[in-house]
Backbone and ligand atoms as CSV (ligand in chain L), in Angstrom:
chain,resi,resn,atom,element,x,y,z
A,1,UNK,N,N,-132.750,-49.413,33.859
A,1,UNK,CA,C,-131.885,-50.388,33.191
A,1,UNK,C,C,-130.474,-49.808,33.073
A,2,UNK,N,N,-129.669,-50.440,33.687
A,2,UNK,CA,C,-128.325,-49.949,33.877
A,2,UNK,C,C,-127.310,-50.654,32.404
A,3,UNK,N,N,-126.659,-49.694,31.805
A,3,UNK,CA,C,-125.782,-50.732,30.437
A,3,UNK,C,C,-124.565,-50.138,30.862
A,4,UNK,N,N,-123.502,-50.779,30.966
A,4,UNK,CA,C,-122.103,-50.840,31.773
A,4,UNK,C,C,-121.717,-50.933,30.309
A,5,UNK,N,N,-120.645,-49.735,29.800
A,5,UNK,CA,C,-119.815,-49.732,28.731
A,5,UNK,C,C,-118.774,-49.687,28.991
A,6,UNK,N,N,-117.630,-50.431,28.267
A,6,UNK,CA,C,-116.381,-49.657,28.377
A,6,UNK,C,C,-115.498,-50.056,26.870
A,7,UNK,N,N,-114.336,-50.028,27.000
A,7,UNK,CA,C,-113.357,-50.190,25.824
A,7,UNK,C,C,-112.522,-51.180,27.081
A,8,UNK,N,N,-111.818,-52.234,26.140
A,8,UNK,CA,C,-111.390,-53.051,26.627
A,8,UNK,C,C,-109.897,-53.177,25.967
A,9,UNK,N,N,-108.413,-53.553,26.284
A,9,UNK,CA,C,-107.515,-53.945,25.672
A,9,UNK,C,C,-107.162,-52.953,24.390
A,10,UNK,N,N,-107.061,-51.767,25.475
A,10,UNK,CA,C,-106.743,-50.320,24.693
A,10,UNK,C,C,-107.151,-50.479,23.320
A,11,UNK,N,N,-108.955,-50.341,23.584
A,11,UNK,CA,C,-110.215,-49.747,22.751
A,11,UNK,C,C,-110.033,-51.185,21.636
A,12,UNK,N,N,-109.133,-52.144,21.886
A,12,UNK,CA,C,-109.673,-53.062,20.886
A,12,UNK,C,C,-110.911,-54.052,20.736
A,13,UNK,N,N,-111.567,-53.174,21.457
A,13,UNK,CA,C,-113.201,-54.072,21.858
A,13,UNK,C,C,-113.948,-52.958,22.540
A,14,UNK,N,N,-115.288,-52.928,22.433
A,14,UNK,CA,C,-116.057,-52.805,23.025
A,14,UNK,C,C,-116.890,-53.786,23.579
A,15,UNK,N,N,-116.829,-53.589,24.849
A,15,UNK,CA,C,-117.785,-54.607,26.137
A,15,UNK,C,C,-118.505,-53.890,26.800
A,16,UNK,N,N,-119.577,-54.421,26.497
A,16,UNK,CA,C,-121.134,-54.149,26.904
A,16,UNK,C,C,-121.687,-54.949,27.728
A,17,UNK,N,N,-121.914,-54.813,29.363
A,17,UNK,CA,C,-122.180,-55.934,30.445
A,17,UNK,C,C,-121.490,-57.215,30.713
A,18,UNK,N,N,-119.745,-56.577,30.344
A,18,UNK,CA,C,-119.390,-57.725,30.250
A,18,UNK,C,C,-119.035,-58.872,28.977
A,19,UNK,N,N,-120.060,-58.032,28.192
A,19,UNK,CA,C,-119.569,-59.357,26.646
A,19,UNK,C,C,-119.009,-58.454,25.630
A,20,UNK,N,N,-117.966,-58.726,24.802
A,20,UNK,CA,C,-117.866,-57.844,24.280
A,20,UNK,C,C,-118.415,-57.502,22.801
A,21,UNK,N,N,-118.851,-57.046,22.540
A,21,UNK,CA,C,-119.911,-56.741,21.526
A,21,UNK,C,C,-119.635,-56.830,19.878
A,22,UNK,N,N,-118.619,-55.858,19.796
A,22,UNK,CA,C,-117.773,-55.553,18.276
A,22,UNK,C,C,-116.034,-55.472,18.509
A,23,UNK,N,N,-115.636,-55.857,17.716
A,23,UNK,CA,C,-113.947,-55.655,18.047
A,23,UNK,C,C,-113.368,-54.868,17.176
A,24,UNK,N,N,-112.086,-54.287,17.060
A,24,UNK,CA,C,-111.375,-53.892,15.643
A,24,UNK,C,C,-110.744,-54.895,14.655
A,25,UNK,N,N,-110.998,-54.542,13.815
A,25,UNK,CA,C,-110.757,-55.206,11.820
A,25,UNK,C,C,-111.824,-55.574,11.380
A,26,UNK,N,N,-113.139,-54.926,11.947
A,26,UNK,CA,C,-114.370,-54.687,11.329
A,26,UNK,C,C,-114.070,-53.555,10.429
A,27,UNK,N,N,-114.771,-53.526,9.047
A,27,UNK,CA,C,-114.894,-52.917,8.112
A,27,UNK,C,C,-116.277,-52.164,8.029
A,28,UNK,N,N,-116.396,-50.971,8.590
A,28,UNK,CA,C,-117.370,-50.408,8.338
A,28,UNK,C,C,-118.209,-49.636,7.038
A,29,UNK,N,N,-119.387,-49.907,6.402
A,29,UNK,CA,C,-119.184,-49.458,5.182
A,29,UNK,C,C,-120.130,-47.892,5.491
A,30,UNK,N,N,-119.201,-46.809,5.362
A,30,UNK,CA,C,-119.918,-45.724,6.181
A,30,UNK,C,C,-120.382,-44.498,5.003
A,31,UNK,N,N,-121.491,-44.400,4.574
A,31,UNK,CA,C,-121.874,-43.539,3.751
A,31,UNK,C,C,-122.210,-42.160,4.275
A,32,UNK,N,N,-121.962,-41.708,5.233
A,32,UNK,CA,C,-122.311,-40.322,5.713
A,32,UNK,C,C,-120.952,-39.584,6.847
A,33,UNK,N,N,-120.081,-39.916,6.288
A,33,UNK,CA,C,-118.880,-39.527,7.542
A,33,UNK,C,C,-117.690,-38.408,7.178
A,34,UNK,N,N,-116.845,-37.607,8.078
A,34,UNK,CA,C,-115.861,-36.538,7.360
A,34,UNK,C,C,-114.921,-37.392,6.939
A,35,UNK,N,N,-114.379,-38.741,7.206
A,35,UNK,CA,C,-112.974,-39.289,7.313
A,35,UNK,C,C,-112.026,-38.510,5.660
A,36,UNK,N,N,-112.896,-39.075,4.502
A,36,UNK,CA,C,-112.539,-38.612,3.777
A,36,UNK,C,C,-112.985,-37.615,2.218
A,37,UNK,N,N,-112.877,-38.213,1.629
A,37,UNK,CA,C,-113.931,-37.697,0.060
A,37,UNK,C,C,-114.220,-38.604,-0.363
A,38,UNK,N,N,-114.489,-39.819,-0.015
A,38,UNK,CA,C,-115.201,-41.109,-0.771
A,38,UNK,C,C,-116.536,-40.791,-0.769
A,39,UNK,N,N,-117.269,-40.869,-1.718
A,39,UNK,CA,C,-118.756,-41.411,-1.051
A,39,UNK,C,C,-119.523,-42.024,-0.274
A,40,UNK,N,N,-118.626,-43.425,-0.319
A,40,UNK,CA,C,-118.927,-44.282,0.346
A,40,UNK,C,C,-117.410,-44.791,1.017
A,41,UNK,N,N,-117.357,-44.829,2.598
A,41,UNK,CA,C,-115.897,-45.016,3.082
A,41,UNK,C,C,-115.915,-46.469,3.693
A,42,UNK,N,N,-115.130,-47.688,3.296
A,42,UNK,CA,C,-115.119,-48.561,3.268
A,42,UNK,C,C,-113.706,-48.241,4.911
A,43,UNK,N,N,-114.577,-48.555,5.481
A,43,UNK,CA,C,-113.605,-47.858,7.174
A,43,UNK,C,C,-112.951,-48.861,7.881
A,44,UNK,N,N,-111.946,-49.602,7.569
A,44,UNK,CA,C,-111.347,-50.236,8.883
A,44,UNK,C,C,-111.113,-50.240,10.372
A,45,UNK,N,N,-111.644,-50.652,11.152
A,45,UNK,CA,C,-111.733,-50.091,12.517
A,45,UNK,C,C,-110.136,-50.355,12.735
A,46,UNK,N,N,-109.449,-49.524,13.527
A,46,UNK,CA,C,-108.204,-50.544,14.240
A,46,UNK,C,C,-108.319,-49.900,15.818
A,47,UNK,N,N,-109.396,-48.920,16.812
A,47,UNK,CA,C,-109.114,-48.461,17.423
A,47,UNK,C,C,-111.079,-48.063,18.003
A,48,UNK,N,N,-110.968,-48.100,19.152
A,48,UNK,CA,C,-112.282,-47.280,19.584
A,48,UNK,C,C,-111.643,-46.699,20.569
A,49,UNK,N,N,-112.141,-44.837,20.238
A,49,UNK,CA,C,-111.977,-44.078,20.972
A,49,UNK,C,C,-112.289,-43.426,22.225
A,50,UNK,N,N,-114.295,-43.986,22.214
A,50,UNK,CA,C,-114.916,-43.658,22.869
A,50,UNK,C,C,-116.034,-44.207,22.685
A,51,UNK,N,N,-116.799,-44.808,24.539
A,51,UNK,CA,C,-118.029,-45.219,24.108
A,51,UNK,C,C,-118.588,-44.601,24.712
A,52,UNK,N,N,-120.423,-44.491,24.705
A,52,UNK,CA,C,-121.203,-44.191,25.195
A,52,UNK,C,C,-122.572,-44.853,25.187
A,53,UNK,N,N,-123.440,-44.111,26.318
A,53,UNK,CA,C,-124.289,-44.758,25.872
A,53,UNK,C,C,-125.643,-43.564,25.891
A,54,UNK,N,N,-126.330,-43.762,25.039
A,54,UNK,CA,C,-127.750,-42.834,24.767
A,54,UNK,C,C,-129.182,-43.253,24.783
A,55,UNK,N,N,-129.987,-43.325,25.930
A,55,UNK,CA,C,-130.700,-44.203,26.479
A,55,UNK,C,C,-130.490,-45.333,25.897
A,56,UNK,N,N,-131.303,-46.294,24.968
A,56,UNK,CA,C,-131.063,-47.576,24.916
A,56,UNK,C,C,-130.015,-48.037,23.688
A,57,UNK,N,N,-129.211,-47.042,23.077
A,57,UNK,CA,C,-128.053,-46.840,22.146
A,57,UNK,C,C,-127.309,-46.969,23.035
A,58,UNK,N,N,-126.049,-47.633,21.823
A,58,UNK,CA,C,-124.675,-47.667,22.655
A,58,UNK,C,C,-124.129,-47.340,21.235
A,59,UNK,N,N,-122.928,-46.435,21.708
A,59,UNK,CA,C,-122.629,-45.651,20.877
A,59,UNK,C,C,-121.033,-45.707,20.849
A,60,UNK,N,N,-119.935,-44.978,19.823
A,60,UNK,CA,C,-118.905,-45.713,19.960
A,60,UNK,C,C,-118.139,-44.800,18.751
A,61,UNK,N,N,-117.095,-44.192,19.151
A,61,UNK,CA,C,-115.972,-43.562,17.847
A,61,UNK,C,C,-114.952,-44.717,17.349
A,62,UNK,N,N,-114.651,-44.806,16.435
A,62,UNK,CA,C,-113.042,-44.971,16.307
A,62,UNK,C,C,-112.425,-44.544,15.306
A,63,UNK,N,N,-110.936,-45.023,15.440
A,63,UNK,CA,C,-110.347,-44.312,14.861
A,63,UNK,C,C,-109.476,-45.605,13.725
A,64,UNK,N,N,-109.190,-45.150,12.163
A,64,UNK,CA,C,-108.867,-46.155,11.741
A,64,UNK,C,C,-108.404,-45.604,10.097
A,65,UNK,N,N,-108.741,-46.943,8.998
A,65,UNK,CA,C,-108.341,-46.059,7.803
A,65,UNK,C,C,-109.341,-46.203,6.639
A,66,UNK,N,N,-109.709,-45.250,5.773
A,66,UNK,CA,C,-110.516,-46.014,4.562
A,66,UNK,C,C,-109.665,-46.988,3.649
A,67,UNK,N,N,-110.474,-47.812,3.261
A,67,UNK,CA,C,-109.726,-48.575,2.492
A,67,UNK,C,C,-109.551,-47.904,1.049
A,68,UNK,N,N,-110.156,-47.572,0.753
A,68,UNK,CA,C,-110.397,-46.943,-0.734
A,68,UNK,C,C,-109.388,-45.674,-1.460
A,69,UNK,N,N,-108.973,-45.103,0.163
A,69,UNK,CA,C,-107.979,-43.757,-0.385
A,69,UNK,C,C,-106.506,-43.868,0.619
A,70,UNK,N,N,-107.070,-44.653,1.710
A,70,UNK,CA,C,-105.912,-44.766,2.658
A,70,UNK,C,C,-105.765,-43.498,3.512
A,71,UNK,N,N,-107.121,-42.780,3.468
A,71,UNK,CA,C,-107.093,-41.670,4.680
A,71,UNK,C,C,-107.336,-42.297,5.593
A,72,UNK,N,N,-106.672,-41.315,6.955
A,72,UNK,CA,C,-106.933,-41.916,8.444
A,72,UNK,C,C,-107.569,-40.783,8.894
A,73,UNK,N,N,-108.788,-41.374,10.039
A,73,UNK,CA,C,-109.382,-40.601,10.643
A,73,UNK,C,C,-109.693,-41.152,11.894
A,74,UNK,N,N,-110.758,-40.726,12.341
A,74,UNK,CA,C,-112.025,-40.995,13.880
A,74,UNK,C,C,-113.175,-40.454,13.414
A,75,UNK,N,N,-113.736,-41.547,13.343
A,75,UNK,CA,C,-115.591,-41.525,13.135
A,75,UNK,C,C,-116.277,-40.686,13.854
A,76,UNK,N,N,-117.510,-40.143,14.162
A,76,UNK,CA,C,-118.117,-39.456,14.665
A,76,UNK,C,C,-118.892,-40.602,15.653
A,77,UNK,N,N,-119.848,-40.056,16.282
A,77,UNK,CA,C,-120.609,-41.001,17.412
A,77,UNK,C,C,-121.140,-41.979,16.278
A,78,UNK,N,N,-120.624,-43.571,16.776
A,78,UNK,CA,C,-122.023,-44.371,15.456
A,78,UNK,C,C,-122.497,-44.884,16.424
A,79,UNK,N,N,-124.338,-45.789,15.811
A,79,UNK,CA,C,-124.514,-46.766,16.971
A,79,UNK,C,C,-123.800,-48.067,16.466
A,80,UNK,N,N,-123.729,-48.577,17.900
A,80,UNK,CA,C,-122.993,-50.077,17.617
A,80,UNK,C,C,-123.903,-51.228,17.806
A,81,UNK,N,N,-124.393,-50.791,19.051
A,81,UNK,CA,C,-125.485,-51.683,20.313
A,81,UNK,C,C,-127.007,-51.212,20.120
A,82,UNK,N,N,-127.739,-52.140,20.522
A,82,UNK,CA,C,-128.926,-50.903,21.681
A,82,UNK,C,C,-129.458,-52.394,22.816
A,83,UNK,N,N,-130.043,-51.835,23.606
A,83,UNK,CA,C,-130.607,-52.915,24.604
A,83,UNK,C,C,-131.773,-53.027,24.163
A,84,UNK,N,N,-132.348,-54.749,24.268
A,84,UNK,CA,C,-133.530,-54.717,24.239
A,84,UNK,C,C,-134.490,-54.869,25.576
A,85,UNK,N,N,-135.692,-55.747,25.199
A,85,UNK,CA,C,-136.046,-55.510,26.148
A,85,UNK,C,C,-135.709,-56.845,27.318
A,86,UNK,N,N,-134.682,-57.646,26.608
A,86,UNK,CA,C,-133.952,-58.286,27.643
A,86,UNK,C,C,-132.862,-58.838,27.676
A,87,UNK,N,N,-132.572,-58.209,26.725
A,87,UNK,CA,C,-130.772,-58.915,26.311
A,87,UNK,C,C,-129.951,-57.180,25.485
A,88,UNK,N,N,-129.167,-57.402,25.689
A,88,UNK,CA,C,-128.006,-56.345,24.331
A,88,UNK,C,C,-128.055,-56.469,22.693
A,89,UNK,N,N,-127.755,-56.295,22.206
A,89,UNK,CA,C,-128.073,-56.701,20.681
A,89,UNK,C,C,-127.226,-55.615,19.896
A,90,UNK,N,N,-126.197,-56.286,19.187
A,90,UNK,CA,C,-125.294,-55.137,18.502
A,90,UNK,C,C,-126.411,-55.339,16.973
A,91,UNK,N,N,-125.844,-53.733,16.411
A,91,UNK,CA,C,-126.468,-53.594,15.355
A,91,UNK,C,C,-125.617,-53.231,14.367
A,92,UNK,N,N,-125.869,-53.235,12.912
A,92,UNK,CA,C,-125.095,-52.940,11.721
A,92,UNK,C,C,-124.696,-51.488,11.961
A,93,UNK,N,N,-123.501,-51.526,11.762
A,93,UNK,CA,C,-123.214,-49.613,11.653
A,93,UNK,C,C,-123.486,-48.971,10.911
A,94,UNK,N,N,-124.109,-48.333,10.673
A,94,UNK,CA,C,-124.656,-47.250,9.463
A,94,UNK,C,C,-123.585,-46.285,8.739
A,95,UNK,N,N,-123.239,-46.092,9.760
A,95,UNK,CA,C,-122.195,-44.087,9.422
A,95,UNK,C,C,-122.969,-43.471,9.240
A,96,UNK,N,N,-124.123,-43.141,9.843
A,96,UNK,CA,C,-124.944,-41.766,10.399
A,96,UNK,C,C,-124.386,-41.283,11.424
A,97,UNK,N,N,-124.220,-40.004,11.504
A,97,UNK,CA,C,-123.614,-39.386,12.764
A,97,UNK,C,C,-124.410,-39.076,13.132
A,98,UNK,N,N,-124.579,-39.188,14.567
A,98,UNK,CA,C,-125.385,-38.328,15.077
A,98,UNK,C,C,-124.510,-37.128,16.117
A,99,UNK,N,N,-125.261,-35.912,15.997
A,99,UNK,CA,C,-124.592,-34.441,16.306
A,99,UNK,C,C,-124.389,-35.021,17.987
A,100,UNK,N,N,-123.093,-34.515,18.720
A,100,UNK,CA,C,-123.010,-34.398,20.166
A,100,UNK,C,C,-122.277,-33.075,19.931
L,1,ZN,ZN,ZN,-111.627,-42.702,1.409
């Protein structure tokens, strides 16, 4: 199963086979991330840095601001996507990193 990723319209989208999946001025609510010292980082996307994909994960940085303190950062790998077993299917972002 082949999943064709990319960043689209300098990273303001991610497109996944063509559709694009998630965009930026999503608000991520990310409880496990460095961006800042919140507990909980209420994350504005304005940017994806990087996608990937990890067998049936699709995976995805960006870069953006918390709302809560007004730090700027870049997320660690989140998932965004995963494939099923016959279509794409974006998923809620967590803010679990996972280690690369
Ligand atoms: Zn913060």
């Amino acid at each position: 199963m082949v999943i064709a990723v990319r960043t689209l319209d300098e990273g303001a989208w991610v497109n996944v086979n063509n559709t694009r999946i998630v965009g930026v001025s999503n608000v991520w609510k990310l409880a496990r991330h460095d961006i800042c010292d919140c507990g909980v980082a209420f994350f504005v996307v304005e940017v994806f840095t990087d996608v990937g994909v990890d067998g049936r994960r699709v995976e995805a940085r960006a870069g953006g601001q918390c709302i809560g303190c007004g730090e700027r950062g870049t997320t660690g790998w989140l998932q965004v996507g995963k494939m099923g077993e016959s279509r794409f299917r974006s998923v809620a972002v967590e803010g679990v990193h996972s280690p690369k």
